[in-house]
N, C-alpha and C positions, 0 to 999 in steps of 0.2 A: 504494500500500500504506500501511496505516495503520500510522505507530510510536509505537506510545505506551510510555514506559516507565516500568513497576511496579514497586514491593517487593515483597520475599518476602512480608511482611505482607500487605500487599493481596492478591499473589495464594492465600497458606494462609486467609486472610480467607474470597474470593471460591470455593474449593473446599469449605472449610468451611459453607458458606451453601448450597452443590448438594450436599453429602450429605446435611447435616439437610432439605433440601426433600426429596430421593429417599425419607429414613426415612417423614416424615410420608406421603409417597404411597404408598410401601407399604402400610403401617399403613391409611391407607384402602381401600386396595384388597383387604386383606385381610378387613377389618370386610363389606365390600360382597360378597366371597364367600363370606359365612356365609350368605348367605341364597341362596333359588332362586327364581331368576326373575322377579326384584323382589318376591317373596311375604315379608311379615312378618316369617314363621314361621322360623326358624333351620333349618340343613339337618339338626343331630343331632336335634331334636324332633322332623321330618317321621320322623326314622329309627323314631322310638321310641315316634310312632304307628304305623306301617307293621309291626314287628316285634309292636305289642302286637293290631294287628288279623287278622295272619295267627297269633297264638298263642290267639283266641279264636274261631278256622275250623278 
């Protein structure tokens, strides 16, 4: 077993360091489901052709 032993510092350091990576991966993954289907086009425009094409049938 490995003992290594830390500071508080180091280890609120080393937590600190995994929430900001978590944020930033969120934030991408959130950016990446704006869109459909790897398409472009953002999912609310698809919406807002879709609604303007069915309100001109």
């Amino acid at each position: 077993m490995n003992k290594n032993n830390y500071t508080i510092d180091e280890i609120l350091s080393a937590i600190n360091e995994l929430n900001e990576k978590k944020v930033k991966e969120d934030i991408s993954i959130k950016k990446k489901s704006d869109y459909l289907f790897n398409s472009e086009i953002p999912k609310n425009t698809l919406k807002l052709i879709e609604e303007a094409e069915k309100n001109n049938n």
